[in-house]
C-alpha positions in Angstrom: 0.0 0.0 0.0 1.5 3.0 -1.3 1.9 6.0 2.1 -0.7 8.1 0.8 -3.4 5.2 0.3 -2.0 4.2 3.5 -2.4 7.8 5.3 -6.3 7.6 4.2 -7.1 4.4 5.4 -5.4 5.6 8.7 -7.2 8.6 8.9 -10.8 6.8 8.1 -10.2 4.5 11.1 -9.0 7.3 13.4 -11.7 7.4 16.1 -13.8 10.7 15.8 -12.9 10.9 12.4 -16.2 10.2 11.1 -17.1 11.0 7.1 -18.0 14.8 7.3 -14.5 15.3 9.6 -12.7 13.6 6.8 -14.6 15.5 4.0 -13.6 18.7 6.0 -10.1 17.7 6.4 -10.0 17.2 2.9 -11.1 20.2 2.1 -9.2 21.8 4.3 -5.3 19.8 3.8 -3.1 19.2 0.7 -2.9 15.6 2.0 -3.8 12.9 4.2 -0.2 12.6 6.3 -1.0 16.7 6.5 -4.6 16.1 8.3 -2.8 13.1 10.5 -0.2 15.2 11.6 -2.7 18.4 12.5 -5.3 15.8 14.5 -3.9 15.8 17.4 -3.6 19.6 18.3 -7.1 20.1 16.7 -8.5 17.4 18.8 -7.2 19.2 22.3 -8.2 22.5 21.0 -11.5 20.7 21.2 -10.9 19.4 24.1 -9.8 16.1 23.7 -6.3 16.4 25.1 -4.9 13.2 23.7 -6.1 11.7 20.5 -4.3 8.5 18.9 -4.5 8.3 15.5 -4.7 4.9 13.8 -1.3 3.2 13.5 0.4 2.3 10.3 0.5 -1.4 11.6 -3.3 -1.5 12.2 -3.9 -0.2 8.6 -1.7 -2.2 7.1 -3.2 -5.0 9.1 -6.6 -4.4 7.7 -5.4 -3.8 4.3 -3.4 -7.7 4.2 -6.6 -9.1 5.9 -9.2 -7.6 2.8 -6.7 -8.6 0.5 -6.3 -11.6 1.4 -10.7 -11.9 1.5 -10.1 -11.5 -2.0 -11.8 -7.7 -1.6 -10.7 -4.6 -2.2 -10.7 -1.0 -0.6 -11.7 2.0 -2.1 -11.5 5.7 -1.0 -13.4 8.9 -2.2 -12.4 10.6 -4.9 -10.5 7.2 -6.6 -11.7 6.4 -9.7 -13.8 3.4 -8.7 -15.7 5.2 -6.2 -19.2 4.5 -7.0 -20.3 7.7 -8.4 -23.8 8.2 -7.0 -22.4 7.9 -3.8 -20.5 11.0 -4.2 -23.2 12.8 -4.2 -24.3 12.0 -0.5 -23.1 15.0 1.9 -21.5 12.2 3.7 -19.8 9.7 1.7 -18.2 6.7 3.1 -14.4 7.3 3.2 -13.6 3.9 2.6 -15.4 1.1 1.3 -14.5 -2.6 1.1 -15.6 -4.2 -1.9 -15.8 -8.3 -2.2 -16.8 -9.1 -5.8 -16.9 -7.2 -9.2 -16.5 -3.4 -8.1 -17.8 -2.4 -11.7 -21.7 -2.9 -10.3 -21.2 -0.1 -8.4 -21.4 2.4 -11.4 -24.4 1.0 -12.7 -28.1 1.8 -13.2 -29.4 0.4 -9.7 -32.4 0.2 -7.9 -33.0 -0.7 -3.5 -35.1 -3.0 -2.9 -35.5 -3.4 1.3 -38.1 -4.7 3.6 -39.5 -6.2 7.0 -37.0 -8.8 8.7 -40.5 -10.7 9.8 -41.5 -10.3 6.4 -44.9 -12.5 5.2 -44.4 -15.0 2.8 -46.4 -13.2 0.1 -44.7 -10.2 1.0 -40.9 -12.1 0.5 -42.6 -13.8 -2.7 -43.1 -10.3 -3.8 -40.1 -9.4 -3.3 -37.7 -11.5 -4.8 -40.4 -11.7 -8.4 -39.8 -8.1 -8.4 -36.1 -8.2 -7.8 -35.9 -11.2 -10.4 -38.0 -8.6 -13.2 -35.7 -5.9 -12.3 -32.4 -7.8 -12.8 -33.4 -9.3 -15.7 -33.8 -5.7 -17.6 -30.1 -5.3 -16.8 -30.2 -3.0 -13.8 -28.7 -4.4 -10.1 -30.9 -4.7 -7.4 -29.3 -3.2 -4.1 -30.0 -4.4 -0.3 -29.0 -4.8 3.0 -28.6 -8.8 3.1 -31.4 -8.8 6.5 -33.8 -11.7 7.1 -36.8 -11.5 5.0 -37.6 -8.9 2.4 -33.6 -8.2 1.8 -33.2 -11.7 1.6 -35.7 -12.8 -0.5 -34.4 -9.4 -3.0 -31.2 -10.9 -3.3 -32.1 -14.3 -4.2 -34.7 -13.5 -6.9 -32.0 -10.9 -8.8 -29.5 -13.9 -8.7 -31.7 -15.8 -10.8 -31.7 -13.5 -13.3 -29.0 -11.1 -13.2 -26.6 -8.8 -10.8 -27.3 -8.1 -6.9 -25.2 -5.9 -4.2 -25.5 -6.8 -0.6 -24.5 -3.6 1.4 -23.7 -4.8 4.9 -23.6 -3.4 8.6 -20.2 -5.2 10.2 -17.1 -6.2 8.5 -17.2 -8.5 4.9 -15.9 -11.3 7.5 -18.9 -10.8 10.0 -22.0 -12.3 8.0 -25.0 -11.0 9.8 -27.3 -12.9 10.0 -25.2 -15.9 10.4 -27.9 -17.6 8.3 -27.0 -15.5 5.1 -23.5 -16.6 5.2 -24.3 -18.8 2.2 -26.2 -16.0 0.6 -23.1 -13.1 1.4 -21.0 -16.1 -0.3 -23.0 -16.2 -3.3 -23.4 -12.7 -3.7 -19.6 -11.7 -3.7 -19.2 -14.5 -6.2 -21.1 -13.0 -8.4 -22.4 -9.8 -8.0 -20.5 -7.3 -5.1 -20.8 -7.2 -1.1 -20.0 -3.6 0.0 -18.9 -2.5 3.9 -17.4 0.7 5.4 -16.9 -1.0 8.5 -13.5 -1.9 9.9 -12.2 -5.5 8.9 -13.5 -7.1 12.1 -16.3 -5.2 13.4 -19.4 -7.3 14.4 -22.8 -5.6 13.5 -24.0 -3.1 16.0 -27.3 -1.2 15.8 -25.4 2.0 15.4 -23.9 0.7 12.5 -26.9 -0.1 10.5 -27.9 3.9 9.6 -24.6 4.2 8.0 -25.5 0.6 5.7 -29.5 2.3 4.9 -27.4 5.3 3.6 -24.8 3.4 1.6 -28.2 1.4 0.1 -29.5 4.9 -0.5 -26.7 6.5 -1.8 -26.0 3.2 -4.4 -29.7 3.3 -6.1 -31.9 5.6 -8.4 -34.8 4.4 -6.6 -35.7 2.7 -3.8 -38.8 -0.1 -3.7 -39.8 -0.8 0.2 -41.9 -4.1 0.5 -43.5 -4.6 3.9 -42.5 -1.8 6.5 -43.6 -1.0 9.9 -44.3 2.5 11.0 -41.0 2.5 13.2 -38.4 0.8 10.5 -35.1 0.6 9.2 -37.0 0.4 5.6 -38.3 3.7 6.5 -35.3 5.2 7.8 -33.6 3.8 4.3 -36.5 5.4 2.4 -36.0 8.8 4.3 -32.0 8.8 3.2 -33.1 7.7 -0.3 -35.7 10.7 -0.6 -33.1 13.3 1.1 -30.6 12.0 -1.4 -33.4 12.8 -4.1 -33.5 9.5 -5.1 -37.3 8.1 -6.5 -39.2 6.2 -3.9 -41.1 2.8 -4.9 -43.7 1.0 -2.4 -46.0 -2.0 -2.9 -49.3 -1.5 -1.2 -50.0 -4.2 1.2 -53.0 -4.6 4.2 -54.2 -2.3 6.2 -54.4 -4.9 8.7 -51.3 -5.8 8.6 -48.4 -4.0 11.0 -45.8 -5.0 9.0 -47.6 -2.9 6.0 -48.4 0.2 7.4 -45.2 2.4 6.8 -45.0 1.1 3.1 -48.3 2.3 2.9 -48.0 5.4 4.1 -45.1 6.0 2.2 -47.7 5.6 -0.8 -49.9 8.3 0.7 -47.2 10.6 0.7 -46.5 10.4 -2.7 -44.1 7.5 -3.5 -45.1 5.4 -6.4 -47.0 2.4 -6.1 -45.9 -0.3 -7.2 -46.9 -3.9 -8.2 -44.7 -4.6 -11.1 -41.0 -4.2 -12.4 -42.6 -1.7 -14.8 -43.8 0.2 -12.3 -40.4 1.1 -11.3 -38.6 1.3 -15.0 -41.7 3.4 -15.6 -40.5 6.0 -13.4 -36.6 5.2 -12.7 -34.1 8.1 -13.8 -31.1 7.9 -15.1 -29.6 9.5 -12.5 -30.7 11.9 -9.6 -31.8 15.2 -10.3 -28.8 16.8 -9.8 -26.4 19.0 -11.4 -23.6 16.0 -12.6 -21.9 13.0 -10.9 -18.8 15.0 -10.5 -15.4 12.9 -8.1 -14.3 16.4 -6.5 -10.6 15.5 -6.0 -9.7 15.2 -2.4 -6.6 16.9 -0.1 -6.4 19.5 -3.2 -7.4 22.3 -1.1 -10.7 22.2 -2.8 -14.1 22.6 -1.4 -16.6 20.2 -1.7 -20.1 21.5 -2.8 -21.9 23.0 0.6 -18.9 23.1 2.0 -17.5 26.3 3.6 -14.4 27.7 2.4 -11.4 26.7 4.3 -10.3 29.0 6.9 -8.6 28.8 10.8 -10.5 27.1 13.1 -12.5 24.7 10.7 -13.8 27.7 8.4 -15.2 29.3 11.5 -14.0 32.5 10.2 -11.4 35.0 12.4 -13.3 37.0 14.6 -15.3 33.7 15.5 -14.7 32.1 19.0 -14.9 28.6 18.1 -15.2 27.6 21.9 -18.4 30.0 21.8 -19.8 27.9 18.5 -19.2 24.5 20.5 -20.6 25.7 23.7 -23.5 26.5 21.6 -24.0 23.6 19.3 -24.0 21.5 22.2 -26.4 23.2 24.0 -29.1 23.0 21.4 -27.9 19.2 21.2 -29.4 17.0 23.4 -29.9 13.2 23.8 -32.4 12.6 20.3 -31.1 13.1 17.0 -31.4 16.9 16.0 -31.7 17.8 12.4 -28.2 19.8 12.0 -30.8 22.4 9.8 -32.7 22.8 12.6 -29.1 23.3 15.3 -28.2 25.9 12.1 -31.4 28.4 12.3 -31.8 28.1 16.1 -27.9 29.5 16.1 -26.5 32.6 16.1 -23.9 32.1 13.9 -23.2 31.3 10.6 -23.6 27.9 9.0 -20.2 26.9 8.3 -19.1 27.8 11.7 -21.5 25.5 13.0 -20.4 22.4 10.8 -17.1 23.3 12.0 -17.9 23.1 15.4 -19.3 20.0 14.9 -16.3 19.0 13.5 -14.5 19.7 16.3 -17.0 18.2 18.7 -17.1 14.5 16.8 -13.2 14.7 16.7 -13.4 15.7 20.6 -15.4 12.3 20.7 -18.4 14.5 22.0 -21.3 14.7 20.0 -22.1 11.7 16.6 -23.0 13.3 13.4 -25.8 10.7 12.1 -26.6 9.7 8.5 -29.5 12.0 7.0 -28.1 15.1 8.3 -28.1 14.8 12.1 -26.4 15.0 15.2 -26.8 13.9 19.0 -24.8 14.4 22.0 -22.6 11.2 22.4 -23.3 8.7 24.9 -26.6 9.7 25.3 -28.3 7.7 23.0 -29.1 3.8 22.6 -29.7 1.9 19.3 -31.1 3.0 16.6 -34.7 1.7 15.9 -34.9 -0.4 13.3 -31.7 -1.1 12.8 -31.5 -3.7 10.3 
């Protein structure tokens, strides 16, 4: 692994360092070494008097163990970064890829569901992921019990799947999808941005939804609760302006009423694979799929322009702008929108502070635009 490959991977597994931090140390240093080499006085300034980064042995650790997985990592801004995903505000830093990496560049649709899915309901699922496939475009999911499941299997049958996972590729979850993870990477791709290693954890699954999100033009949710990680998926997928998909199911059933509702508020419904071709873009409805080069000293989009102090600005206190942010934080996830307008300062001083504060190991910045004071939160519902 060549040192600045090596310097990114370190900096991605650097604890506090979570993917807005790196996209503002990238906009902010000609290099990864650079950022490495600044953490630690940027993490006491925020009060976190004695950050470790990563060590080189650790990276290069994880880097043998993938290889020898027969996977591969990938960082930002390389060219086999799956483009869409660039487009998220929060891109993974690093993925690691097991299968054909070329899948991730292509015209995709999610497909995600109830883990206590009904049998009609899985039956639903994998004819529609089978119709899909089979017109050339790659069904995306998150390998769960159930509706994901069932997705997976039907697009094998008839053409390309991605299986997006929570833990580490060596950490198949559920343990009864082993076969299935297997299967997939043989032919089609298994994606993770977790650590070589890391067993599943509630608080990982978010990140996965997003990643399932950021992968498709359109998401089809079969069979969701009202409290779901489908849902939470669909949210991501919507604030990513992707198209939403939902099949209608029973009122009386539980396990139907967020996919319904979805409906009501606008998604299309859907009962065929031509429902969703029907309305399926060819990609979001955004201006390009640009790879903004990274530790160029350039400025990703919505990104403020670098400056001391995280872009706080010179006659900014930026203890002032953490004292605040955390103070309108608080133990539920808080749209960072919402910690923006109720500030008193300016909006790139407050991403800087929260910078600062996830470095400082204080506060989490969530998928979907979000942030909660740290250790003051359990699992995430629905996290699957």
């Amino acid at each position: 692994m060549n040192p600045d490959t090596l310097a990114k991977l370190r900096l991605a597994r650097t604890e506090g360092v979570g993917p807005m931090t790196f996209q503002r140390l990238a906009a902010r240093f000609a290099s990864a070494q650079e950022a490495l080499d600044a953490l630690p006085e940027m993490a006491n300034a925020a009060g976190r008097p004695r950050l470790v980064a990563c060590s080189a042995q650790d990276a290069e650790r994880e880097a043998a163990a993938v290889a020898r997985f027969g996977a591969r990592l990938v960082f930002v801004g390389d060219a086999l970064y799956p483009p869409l995903l660039t487009l998220l505000p929060d891109p993974p830093p690093v993925l690691a890829v097991h299968g054909s990496i070329d899948l991730l560049a292509t015209r995709s649709v999610g497909l995600v569901g109830a883990r206590n899915a009904s049998a009609n309901g899985q039956r639903m699922a994998e004819a529609l992921a089978a119709d899909i496939a089979a017109r050339g475009i790659t069904v995306v999911s998150g390998l769960a019990r159930g509706i994901d499941a069932a997705a997976h299997a039907g697009a094998l049958h008839t053409g390309f799947t991605v299986a997006c996972v929570a833990g580490g590729l060596d950490q198949p979850y559920p343990e009864e999808n082993a076969a299935l993870q297997a299967r997939i990477a043989a032919k089609g791709a298994v994606v993770s941005e977790a650590p070589w290693g890391t067993a599943p954890q509630a608080r990982h699954f978010p990140r996965r939804n997003r990643i399932i999100a950021g992968l498709s033009l359109g998401l089809v949710v079969v069979e969701a609760a009202l409290r779901s990680g489908s849902l939470i998926t669909a949210k991501l997928a919507q604030d990513a302006n992707r198209e939403i998909f939902a099949v209608p199911g029973s009122p009386l059933d539980p396990r139907c009423l967020g996919s319904n509702d979805l409906i009501r508020q606008g998604a299309h419904l859907t009962e065929s694979a031509g429902d969703v071709l029907t309305h399926l873009p060819d990609h979001p409805g955004r201006e390009g799929l640009s790879r903004l080069p990274l530790f160029a000293r350039k400025v990703p989009a919505g990104m403020a322009e670098p400056a001391p102090r995280w872009g706080s600005g010179p006659d900014v206190d930026a203890a002032l702008v953490r004292a605040e942010v955390v103070s309108l934080l608080g133990g539920a996830p808080t749209e960072i929108d919402e910690v923006i307008r109720r500030s008193q300062f300016a909006a790139s001083a407050v991403m800087a502070a929260l910078s600062d504060l996830e470095l400082a190991l204080r506060v989490d910045v969530l998928p979907g635009g979000r942030a909660v004071l740290r250790d003051s939160h359990g699992g995430h519902p629905g996290g699957s």
